[in-house]
ZAMARGU-4260 file (C-alpha; in steps of 0.2 Angstrom, whole numbers, plus 5000, padded with zeros to 4 digits):
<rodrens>
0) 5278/5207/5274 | 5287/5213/5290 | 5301/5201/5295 | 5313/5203/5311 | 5329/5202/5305
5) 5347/5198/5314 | 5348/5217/5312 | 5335/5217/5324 | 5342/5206/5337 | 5359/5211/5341
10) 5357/5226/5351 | 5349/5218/5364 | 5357/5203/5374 | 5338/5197/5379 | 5324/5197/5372
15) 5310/5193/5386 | 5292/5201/5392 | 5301/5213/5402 | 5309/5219/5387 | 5297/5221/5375
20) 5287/5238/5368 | 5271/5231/5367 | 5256/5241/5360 | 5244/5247/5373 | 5229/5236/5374
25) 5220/5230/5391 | 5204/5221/5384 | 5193/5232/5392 | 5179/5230/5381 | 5179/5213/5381
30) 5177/5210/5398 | 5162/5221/5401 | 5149/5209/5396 | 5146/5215/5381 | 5145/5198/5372
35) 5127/5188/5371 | 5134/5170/5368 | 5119/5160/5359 | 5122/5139/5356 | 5106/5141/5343
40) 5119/5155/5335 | 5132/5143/5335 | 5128/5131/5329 | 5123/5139/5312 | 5140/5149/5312
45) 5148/5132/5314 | 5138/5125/5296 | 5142/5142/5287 | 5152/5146/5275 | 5165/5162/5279
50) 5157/5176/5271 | 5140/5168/5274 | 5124/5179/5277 | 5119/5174/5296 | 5102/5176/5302
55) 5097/5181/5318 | 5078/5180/5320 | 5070/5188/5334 | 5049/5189/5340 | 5039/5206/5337
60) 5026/5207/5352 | 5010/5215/5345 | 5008/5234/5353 | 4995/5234/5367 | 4977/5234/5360
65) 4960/5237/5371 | 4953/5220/5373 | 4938/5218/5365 | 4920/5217/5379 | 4913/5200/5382
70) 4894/5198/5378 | 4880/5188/5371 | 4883/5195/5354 | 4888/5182/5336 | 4901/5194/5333
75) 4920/5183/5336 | 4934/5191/5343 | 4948/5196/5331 | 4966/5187/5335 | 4981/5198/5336
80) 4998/5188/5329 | 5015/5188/5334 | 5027/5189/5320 | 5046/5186/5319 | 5058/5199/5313
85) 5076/5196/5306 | 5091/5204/5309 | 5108/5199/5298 | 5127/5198/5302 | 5140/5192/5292
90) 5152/5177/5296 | 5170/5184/5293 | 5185/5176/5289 | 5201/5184/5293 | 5222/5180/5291
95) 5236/5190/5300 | 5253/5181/5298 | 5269/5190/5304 | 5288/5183/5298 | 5305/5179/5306
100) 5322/5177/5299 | 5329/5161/5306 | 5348/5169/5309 | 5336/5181/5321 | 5332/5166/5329
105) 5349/5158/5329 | 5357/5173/5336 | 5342/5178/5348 | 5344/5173/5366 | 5323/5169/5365
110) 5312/5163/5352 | 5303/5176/5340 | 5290/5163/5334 | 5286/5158/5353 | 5284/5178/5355
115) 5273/5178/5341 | 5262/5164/5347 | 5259/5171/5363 | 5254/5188/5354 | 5242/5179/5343
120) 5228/5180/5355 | 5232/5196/5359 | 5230/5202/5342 | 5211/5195/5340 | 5206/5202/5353
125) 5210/5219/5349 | 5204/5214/5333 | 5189/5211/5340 | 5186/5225/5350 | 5189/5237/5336
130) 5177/5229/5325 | 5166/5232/5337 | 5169/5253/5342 | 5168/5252/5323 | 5150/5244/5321
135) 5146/5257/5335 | 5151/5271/5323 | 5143/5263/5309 | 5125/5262/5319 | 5129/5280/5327
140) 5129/5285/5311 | 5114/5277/5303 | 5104/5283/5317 | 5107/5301/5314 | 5102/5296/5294
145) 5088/5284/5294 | 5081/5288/5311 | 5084/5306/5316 | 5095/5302/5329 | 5081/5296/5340
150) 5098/5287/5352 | 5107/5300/5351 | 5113/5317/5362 | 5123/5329/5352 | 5128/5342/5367
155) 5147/5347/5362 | 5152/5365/5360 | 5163/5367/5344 | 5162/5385/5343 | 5180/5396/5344
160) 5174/5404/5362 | 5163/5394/5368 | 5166/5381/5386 | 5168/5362/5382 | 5154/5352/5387
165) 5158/5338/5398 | 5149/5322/5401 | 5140/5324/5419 | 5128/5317/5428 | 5114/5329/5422
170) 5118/5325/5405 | 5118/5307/5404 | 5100/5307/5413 | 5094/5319/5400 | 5103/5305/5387
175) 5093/5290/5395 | 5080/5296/5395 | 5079/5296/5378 | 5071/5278/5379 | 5056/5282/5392
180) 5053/5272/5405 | 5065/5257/5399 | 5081/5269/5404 | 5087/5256/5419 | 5087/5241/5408
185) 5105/5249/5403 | 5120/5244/5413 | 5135/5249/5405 | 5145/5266/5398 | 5157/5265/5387
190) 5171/5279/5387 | 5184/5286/5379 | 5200/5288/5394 | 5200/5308/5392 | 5179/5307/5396
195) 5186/5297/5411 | 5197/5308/5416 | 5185/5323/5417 | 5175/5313/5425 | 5187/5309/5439
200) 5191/5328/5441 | 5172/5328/5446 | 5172/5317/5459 | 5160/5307/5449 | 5168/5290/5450
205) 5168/5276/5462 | 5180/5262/5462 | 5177/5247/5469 | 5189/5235/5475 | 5192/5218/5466
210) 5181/5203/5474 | 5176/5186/5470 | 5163/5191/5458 | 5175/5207/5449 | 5194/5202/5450
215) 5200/5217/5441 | 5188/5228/5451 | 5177/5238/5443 | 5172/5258/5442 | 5155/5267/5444
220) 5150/5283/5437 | 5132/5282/5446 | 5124/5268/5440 | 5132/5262/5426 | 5149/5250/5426
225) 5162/5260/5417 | 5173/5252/5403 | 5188/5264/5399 | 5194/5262/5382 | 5204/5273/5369
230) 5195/5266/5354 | 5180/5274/5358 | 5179/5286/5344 | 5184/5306/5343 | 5177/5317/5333
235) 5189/5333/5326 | 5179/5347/5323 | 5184/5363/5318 | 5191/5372/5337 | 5185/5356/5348
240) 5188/5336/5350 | 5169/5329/5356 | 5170/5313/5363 | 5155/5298/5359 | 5151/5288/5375
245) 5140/5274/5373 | 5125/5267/5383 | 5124/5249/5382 | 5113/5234/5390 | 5124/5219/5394
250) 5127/5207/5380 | 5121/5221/5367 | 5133/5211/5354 | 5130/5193/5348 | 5149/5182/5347
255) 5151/5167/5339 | 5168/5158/5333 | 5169/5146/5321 | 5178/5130/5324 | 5190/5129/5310
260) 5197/5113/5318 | 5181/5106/5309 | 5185/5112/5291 | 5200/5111/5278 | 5205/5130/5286
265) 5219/5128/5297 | 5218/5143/5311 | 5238/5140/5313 | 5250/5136/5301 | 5268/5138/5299
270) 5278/5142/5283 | 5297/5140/5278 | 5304/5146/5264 | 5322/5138/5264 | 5328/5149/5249
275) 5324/5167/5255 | 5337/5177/5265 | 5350/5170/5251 | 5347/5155/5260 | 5347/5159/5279
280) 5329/5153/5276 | 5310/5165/5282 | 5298/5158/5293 | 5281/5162/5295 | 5265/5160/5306
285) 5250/5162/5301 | 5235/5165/5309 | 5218/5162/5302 | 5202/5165/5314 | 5183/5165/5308
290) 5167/5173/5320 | 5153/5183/5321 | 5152/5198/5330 | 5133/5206/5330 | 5125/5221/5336
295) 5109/5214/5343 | 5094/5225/5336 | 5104/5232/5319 | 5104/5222/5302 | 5120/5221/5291
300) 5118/5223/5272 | 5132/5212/5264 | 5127/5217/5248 | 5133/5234/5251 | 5150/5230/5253
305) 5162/5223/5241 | 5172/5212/5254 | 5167/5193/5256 | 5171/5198/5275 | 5166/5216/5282
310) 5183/5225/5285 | 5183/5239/5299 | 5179/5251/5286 | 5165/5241/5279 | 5157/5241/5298
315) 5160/5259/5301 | 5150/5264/5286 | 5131/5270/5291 | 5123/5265/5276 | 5126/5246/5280
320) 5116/5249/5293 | 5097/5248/5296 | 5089/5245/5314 | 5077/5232/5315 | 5073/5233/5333
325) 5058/5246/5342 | 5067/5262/5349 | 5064/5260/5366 | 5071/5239/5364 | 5088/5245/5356
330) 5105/5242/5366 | 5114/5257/5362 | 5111/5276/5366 | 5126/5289/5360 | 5132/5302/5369
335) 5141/5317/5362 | 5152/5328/5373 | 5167/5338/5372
</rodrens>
């Protein structure tokens, strides 16, 4: 356990927003759209158990068959069905509590705890967005293993000598194409800030001004809305970085969250312990948060793991992993550049 200390304190006169060295993180991810919100999936998450085996089912359309020739015949047509398929997340349960000395807070001219509270929400969703990059290198990597990288365009250069391939327009039409003629039902590309950044030394990306419909603006790279994001994995090779961008379709990920209000888990609690500090007395928050978060299209296999929750390990792990969905009908497409 960390705890701020009086130590910690006294070399500043304030402590105020202004003042504080906070970790990067703009929530870029989440506000793309990525998020299918289903009330038929929330309500089941809201009658689980944490650590609970959700199940997502979904219709499998029959592949097109010739239709059989009406005549005068006894012969009867034969009925093609229309089964169901199931997918499977995981409901997680997860706890972050952070600590405060209360001389800190005697001797502070702001209160440590009300900084902590307001960090809360910050901290799940970064939470959030990592799980998810992570389930995006767990499928990444199931791809290449169970389907021969069917969504996948491995173009990087690692050779000593060789010129880094960046992403460009040429490249991502050859990676879209990877799905046929269902290419322009993806909206979305997801990449790393130094992908961004060659991109912009091309002249390939529009900005458009916030409006009523896009209050933080938004960036264009063609077609597709741009979401910047450091999480976004690198790969180190042996003379090269590559760089995975990702394809997506809006709400590519199912998000549910739990109403622990409705069960004996307390999303916030506060803790004293009056003896610690040789009496000065610790304080702590705790924060407790339960969800779903769900790559439409890709099954989860809890029995693979050891957690009761998945940890961001756990999601990065191919093996997990298993798609449930047609090629052509998955949300994610992987492109690999330098």
């Amino acid at each position: 356990m960390g705890y701020t200390k009086l130590a910690d304190v006294l070399t500043r006169a304030l402590w105020t927003k202004e003042f504080r060295n906070d970790a990067p993180f703009i929530k870029s991810i989440l506000n793309s759209g990525i998020f299918t919100i289903d009330p038929r999936v929330d309500s089941v998450v809201n009658s689980a158990e944490a650590g609970q085996i959700i199940e997502i089912p979904f219709i499998n359309t029959p592949d097109y068959i010739e239709p059989s020739i009406a005549d005068d015949s006894t012969n009867e047509i034969i009925s093609t069905g229309v089964n169901y398929g199931r997918q499977y997340g995981v409901l997680g349960l997860y706890a972050k509590s952070w600590g405060t000395s209360l001389l800190a807070e005697v001797f502070s001219s702001s209160d440590p705890l009300r900084f902590f509270r307001d960090y809360v929400g910050r901290y799940w969703g970064e939470d959030l967005e990592r799980r998810i990059v992570m389930s995006l290198r767990g499928i990444l990597g199931a791809n290449i293993n169970s389907n021969n990288g069917d969504l996948v365009l491995d173009v990087a250069d690692d050779t000593e000598d060789g010129a880094p391939i960046l992403l460009d327009a040429s490249i991502l039409i050859d990676a879209k194409g990877l799905v046929g003629e269902l290419q322009d039902s993806f909206q979305k590309l997801f990449v790393h800030s130094k992908v961004y950044q060659d991109l912009q030394k091309q002249n390939l990306v529009e900005v458009i001004p916030p409006s009523e419909q896009a209050p933080m603006g938004l960036k264009k790279f063609g077609d597709y809305e741009l979401i910047v994001s450091d999480l976004m994995p690198v790969i180190e090779g042996d003379n090269k970085k590559s760089y995975v961008s990702v394809i997506a379709k809006r709400g590519a990920f199912v998000y549910s969250q739990k109403d622990l209000s409705k069960t004996a888990i307390k999303a916030v609690e506060y803790y004293n312990n009056p003896k610690a500090g040789n009496g000065a007395g610790i304080e702590e928050l705790i924060s407790r948060n339960a969800f779903l978060v769900h790559p439409l299209g890709w099954s989860f296999d809890k029995a693979k793991i050891t957690n009761v929750s998945p940890s961001l390990a756990d999601l990065a792990t191919p093996d997990v992993w298993s798609r449930v969905y047609r090629q052509q009908n998955t949300n994610f497409i992987f492109v690999i550049t330098n």
